[in-house]
Phi, psi and omega in degrees: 000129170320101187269130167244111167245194184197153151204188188294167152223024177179206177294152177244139182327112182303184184255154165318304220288314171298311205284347180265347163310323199272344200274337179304328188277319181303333202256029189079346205272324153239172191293190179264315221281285163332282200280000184253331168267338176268358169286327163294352204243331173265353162257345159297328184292297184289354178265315171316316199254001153273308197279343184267004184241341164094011201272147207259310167245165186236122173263162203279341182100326214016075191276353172241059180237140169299310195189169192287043213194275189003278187321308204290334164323317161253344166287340204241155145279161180088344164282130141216157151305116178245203189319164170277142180202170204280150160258075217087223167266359206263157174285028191246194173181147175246198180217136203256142194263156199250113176272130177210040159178190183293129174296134182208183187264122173283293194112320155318172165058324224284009166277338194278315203228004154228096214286103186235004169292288153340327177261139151010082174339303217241009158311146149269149200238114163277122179252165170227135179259160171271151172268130182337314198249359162286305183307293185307318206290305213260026183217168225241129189236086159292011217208334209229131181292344194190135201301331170283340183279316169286343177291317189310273187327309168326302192304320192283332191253345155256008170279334178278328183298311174333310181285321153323322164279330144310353189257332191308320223114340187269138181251335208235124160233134183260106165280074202305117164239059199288342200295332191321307218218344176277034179095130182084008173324121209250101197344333195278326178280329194256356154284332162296321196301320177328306192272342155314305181274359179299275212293336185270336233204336193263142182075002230261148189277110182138163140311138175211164196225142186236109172290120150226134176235171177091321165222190202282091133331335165324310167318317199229040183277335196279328198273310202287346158253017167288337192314182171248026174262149173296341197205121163270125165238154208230154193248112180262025126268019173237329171237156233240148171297277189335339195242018141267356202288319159289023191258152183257104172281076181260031199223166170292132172257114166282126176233090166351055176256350165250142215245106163334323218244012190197135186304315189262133197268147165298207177207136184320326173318277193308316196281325200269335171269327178297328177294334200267300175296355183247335135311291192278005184277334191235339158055054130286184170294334133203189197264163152214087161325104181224193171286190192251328171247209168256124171298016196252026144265023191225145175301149194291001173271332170315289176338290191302292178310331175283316175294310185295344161305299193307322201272313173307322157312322201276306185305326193295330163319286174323330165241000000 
């Protein structure tokens, strides 16, 4: 029998009551203190709507991350936050991060941004990571002769977060690669990427998932189940069932059926047959049901019907 399980794979929408706590505190107006109990209250919210949908590991929402870069800026040496920059194709900006020495693990802070305080004791607790060569490819390198020697360094100061975080509690680790796949990866990128997740990713006591959205996995599905990682996840509105189907799935699929980037909801039906067909079409080792990105480019109530769809999909699978 096909083992399904499901969670988030990225970020979740702050509440209006959050984002206006922060813009306030940014303008002075109330404490941090103040804006830290409604940060509490919105992540009390999202672990209830994680434990009432049935979702098999639980994330923090990472509701106090500017963007996925941002938190390393204080964790790692050698970042600072540089321009608002595009994200992809979305109507979003990161902050590009500017190297500007060598990178390594402060060993610090990391309780300020991966909140496992927040979660469930007796929970599994999944952190999300940038993945080593999407983090090097989107960042301005001031520092390093060459995009594999900061990819090297990366790789190494987040295998060190890992570990930090294992100690934390957390078992399931995610690794965001959109760079993988949102266009033209060149056998030389993707050999690099090997050897990234070689040193980031390989031995890890846990789980670990090489996320990708924003494009067509296909080109490069072969080099991506060569990794040493346990869960490929794939954003299946960018990619096609038909055009894997010949591919050997000997790894866990995350499989991207619910769609981040749009407003209008699927229907638990419609999920359980896109699920039913990615199984006999593709026989992996198993399933792991999420959205296809990060939800926080849909208002949090949409978000909240979409986490409740992955718990409706998944029971319906089951029987």
């Amino acid at each position: 029998m096909l083992v399904v399980q499901a969670d988030l794979t990225g970020d979740f929408p702050r509440s209006e009551k959050l984002i206006e706590a922060t813009r306030a505190a940014a303008r002075g107006k109330i404490s941090q203190t103040k804006v830290d109990a409604v940060f509490a209250e919105d992540a009390t919210s999202l672990v209830e709507l994680q434990k009432s949908t049935s979702l098999d590991t639980f994330v923090d929402g990472q509701l106090n991350w500017q963007d996925l870069f941002r938190p390393f800026s204080e964790l790692f040496t050698g970042i600072h936050p540089g321009a608002l920059t595009r994200w992809f194709d979305n109507n979003t900006f990161y902050r590009k991060p500017v190297i500007v020495e060598k990178v390594t693990f402060r060993g610090s802070r990391i309780d300020e941004f991966f909140r496992h305080d927040m979660l469930p004791s007796d929970a599994r607790k999944k952190a999300i990571l940038p993945g080593p060569v999407t983090f090097a490819a989107l960042a301005e390198n001031s520092a390093y002769p060459s995009l594999v020697d900061l990819a090297d360094d990366l790789a190494h100061a987040l295998r060190e977060t890992v570990a930090s975080l294992q100690r934390a509690g957390y078992t399931y680790f995610q690794f965001n690669e959109p760079a993988l796949v949102a266009g033209g990866a060149t056998k030389h990128y993707l050999e690099m990427a090997k050897h990234a997740f070689e040193v980031c990713a390989r031995g890890v006591a846990g789980q670990t998932m090489l996320q990708t959205y924003f494009g067509d996995a296909e080109p490069v599905i072969d080099d991506l189940l060569d990794y040493p990682v346990n869960c490929i996840g794939l954003d299946f509105y960018a990619t096609s069932i038909d055009s894997l189907a010949q591919h050997d799935f000997n790894k866990e699929l995350g499989c991207g059926c619910v769609d981040g980037r749009n407003s209008l909801l699927e229907t638990a039906t419609d999920l359980s047959k896109f699920v039913a067909e990615v199984k006999k079409r593709l026989d992996p080792k198993s399933i792991r049901l999420g959205p296809n990105c990060d939800l926080d480019f849909l208002p949090e109530v949409v978000a909240e019907k979409k986490v409740r769809l992955l718990g409706e999909t998944k029971a319906k699978l089951a029987t």
